[in-house]
Backbone as a ProteinNet text record, in pm:
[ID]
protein_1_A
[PRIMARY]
XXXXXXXXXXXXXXXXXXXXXXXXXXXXXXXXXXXXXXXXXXXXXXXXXXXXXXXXXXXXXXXXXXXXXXXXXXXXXXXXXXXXXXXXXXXXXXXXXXXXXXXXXXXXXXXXXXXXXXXXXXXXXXXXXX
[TERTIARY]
-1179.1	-1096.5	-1165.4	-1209.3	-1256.5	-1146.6	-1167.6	-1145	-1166.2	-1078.1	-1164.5	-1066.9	-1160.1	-1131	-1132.5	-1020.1	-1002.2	-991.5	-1001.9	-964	-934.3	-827.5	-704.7	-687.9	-693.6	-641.2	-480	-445.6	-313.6	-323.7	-160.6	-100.6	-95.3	-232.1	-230.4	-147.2	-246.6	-177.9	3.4	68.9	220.6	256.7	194.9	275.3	286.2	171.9	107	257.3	292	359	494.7	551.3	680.4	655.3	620.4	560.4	577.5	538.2	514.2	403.2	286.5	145.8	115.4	108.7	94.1	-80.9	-121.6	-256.1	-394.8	-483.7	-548.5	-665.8	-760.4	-858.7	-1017	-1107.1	-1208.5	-1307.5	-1329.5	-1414	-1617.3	-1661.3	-1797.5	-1866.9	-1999.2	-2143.2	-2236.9	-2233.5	-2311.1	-2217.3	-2293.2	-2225	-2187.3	-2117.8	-2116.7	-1989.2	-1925.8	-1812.2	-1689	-1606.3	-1538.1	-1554	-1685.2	-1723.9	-1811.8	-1752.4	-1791.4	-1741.6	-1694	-1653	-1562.2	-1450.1	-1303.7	-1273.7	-1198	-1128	-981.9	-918.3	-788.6	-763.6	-620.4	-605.5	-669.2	-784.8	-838.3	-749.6	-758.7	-673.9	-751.9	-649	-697.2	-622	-708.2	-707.6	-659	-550	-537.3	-549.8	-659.1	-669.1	-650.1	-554.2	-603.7	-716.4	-764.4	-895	-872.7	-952.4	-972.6	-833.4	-772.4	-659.9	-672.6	-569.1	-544	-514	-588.6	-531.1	-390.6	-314.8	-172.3	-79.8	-176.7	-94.5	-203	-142.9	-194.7	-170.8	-228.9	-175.8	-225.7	-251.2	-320.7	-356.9	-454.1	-499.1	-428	-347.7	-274.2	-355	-418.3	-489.7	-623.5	-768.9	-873.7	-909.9	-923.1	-1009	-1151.9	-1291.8	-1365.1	-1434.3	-1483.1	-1530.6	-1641.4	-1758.6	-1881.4	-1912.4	-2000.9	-2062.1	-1968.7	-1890.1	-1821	-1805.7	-1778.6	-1789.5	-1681.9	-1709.5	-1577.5	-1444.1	-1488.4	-1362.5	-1296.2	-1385.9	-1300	-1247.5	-1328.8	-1266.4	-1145.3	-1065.9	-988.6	-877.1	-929.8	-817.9	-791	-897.3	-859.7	-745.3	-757.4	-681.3	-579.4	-527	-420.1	-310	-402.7	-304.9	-266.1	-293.7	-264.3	-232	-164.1	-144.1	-41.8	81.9	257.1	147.6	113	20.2	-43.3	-106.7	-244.9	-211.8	-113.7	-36	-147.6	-261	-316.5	-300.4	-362.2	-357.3	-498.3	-479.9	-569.6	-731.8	-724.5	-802.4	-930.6	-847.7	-926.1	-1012.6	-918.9	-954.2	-1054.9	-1105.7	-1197.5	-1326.7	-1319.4	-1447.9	-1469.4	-1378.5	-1338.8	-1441	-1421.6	-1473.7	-1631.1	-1662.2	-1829.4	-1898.1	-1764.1	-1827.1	-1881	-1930.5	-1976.6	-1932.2	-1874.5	-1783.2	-1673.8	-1589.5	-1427.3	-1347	-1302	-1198.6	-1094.4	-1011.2	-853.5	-756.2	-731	-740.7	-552.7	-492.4	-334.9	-314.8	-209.8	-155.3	-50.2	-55.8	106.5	113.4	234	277.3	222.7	242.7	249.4	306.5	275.1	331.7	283	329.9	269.3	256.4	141.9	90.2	186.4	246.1	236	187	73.6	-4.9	-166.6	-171.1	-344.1	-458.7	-563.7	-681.2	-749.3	-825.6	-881.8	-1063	-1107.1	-1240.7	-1349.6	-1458.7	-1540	-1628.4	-1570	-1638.1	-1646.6	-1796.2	-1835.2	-1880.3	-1912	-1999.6	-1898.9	-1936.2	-1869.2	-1824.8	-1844	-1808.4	-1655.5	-1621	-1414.9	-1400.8	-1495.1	-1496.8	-1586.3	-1489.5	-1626.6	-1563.6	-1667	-1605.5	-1656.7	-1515.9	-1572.7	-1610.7	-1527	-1543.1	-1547.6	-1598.7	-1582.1	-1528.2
170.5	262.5	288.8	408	444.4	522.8	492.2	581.9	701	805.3	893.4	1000.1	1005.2	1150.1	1270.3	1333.8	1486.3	1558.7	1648.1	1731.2	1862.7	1855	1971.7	2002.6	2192.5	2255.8	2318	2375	2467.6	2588.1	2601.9	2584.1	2441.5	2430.5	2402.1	2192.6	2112	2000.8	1964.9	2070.7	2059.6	2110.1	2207.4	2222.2	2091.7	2034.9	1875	1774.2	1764	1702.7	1751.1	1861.4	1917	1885.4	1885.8	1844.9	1983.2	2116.3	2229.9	2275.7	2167.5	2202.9	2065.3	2069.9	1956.3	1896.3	2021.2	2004.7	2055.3	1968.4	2018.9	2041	2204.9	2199.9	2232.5	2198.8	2217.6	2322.2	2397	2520.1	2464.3	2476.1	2464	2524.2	2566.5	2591.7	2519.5	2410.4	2292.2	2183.7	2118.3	1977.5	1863.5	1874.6	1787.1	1702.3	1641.2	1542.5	1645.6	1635	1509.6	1559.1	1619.4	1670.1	1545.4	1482.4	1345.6	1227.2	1224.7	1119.4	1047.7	1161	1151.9	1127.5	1009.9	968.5	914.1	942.2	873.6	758.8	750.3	660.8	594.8	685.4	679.7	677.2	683.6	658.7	763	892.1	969.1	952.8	960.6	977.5	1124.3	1148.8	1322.5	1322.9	1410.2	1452.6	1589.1	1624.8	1736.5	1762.6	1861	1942.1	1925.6	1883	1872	1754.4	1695.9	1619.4	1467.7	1403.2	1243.3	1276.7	1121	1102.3	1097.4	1206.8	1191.3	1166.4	1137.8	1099.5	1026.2	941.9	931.9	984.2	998.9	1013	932.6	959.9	891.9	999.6	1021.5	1099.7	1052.8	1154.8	1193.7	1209.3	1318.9	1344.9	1444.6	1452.1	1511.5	1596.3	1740	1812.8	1920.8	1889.3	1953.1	2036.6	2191.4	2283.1	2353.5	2364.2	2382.7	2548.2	2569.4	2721.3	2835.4	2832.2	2902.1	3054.2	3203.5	3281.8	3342	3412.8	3522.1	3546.8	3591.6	3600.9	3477	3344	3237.6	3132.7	3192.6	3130.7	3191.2	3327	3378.5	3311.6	3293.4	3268.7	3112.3	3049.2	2891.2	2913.9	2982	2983.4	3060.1	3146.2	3220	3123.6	3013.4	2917.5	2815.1	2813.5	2654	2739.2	2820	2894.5	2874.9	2811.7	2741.5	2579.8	2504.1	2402.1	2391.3	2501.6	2546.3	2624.5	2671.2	2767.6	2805.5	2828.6	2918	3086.9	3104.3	3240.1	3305.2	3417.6	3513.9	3507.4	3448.8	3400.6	3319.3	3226.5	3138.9	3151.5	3242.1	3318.4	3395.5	3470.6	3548.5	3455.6	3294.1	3234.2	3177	3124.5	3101.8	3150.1	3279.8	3379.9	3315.6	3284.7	3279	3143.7	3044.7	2950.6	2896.4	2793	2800.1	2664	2542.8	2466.3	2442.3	2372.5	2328.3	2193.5	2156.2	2036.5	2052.2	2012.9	2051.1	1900.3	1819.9	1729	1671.8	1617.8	1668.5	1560.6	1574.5	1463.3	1423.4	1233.1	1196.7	1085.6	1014.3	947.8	937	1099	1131.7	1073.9	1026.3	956.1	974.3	1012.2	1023.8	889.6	803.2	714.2	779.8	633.1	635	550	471.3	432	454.4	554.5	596.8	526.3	456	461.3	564.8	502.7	595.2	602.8	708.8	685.3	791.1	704.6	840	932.3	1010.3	1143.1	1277.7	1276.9	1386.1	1502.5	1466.3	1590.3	1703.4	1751.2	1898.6	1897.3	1749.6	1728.9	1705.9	1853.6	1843.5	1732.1	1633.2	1549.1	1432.9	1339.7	1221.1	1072	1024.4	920.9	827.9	695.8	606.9	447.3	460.5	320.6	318.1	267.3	271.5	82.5
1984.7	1907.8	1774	1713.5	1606.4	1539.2	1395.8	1295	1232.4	1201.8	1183.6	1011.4	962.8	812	842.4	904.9	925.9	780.8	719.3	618.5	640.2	616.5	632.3	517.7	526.6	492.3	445.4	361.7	375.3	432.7	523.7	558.4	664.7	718.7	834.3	820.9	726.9	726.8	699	612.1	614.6	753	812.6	989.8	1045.6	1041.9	1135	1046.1	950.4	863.9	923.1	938.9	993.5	1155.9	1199.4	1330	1415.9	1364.4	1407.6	1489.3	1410.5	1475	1533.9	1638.3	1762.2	1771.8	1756.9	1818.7	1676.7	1690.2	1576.3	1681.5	1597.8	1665.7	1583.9	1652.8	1580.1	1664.2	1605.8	1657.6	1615.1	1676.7	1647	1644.3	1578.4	1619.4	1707.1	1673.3	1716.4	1772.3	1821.2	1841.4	1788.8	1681.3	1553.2	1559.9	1534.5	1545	1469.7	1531.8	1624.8	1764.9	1831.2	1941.9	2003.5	2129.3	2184.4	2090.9	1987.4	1919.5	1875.2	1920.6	1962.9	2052.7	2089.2	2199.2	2191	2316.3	2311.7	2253.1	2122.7	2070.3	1965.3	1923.2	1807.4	1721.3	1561.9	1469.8	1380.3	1306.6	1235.6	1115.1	997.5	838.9	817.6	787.5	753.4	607.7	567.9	389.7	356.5	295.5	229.7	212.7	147.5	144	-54.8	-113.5	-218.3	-278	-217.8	-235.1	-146.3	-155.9	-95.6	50.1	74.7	198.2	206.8	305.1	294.8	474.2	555.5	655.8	767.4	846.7	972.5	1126.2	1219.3	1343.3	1445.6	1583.8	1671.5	1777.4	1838.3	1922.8	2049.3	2099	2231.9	2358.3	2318.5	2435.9	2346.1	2433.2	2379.6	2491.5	2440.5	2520.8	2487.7	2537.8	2441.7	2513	2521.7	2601.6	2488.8	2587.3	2596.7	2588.8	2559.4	2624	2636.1	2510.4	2515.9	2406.6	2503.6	2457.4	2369.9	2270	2246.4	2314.9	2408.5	2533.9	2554.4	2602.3	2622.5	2493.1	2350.3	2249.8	2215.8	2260	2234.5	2393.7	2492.5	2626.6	2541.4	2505.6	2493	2363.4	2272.5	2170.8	2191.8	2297.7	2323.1	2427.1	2505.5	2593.5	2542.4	2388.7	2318.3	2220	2199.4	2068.6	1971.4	2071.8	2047.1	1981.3	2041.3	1922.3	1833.3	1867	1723.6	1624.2	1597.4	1512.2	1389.2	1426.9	1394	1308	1215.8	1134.5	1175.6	1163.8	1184.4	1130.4	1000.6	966.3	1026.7	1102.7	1202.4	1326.2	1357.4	1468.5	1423.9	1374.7	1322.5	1340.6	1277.6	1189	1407	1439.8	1545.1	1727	1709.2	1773.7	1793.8	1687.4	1684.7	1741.8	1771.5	1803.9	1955.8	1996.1	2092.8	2146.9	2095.3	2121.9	2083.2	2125.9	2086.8	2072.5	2014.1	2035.6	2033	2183	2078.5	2087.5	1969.7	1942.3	1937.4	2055.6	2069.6	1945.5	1879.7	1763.5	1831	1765.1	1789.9	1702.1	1700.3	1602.7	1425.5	1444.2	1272.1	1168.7	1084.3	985.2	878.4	717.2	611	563	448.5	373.2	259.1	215.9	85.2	-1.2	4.4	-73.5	-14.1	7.3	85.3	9.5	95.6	83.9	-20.3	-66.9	-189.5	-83.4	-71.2	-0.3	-84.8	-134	-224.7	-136	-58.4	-2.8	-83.5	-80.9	-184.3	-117.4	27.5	95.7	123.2	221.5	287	438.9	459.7	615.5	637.7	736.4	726.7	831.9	908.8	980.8	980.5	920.1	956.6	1059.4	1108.6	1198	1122.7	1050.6	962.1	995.8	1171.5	1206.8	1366.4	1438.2	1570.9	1633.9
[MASK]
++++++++++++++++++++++++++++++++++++++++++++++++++++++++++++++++++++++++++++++++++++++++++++++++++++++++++++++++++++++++++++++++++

């Protein structure tokens, strides 16, 4: 079971918090984490994006697809769309990628005394412990 530092954005981390957005996903270029490095029952760090760690979850279920075009980044994101509650926005940056994660959440829970961790880079994903 590994650990892992997601960084979330607004809107998207208060949906995950209301328990609106079920499923978090990661769109790729490359093959970069949390692509192969996520697995069931992992344990995820949710951070804001320039803010504290403010919740945990646990990975439900993982699904990650390959070689994928325009067309099927739009079918994959139109059949998980009630989870991914997604803005338009996303979809756009989305389109271009060529892999996916879609990462189901469960037993959400906010921290209230979070881990303080000094991450300085630009990575919205890091895996901190396996």
């Amino acid at each position: 079971m590994a650990t892992h530092l997601a960084i979330l954005r607004e809107p998207y981390l208060s949906r995950i918090l209301m328990g609106v957005k079920t499923i978090e996903s990661r769109f790729l270029r490359m093959r970069t984490a949390p692509y192969g490095r996520v697995a069931v029952d992992d344990r995820l760090l949710l951070k804001r994006s320039g803010g504290p760690i403010t919740a945990t979850a646990r990975v439900a279920k993982v699904a990650l697809y390959d070689n994928l075009t325009p067309s099927r980044v739009a079918a994959l994101i139109d059949q998980h769309a009630a989870g991914l509650c997604l803005d338009g926005d996303v979809l756009d940056r989305a389109l271009r990628s060529r892999y996916a994660v879609l990462i189901w959440l469960g037993d959400v829970a906010p921290i209230e005394h979070p881990p303080i961790l000094n991450k300085r880079d630009r990575r919205a994903w890091v895996v901190l412990e396996s």
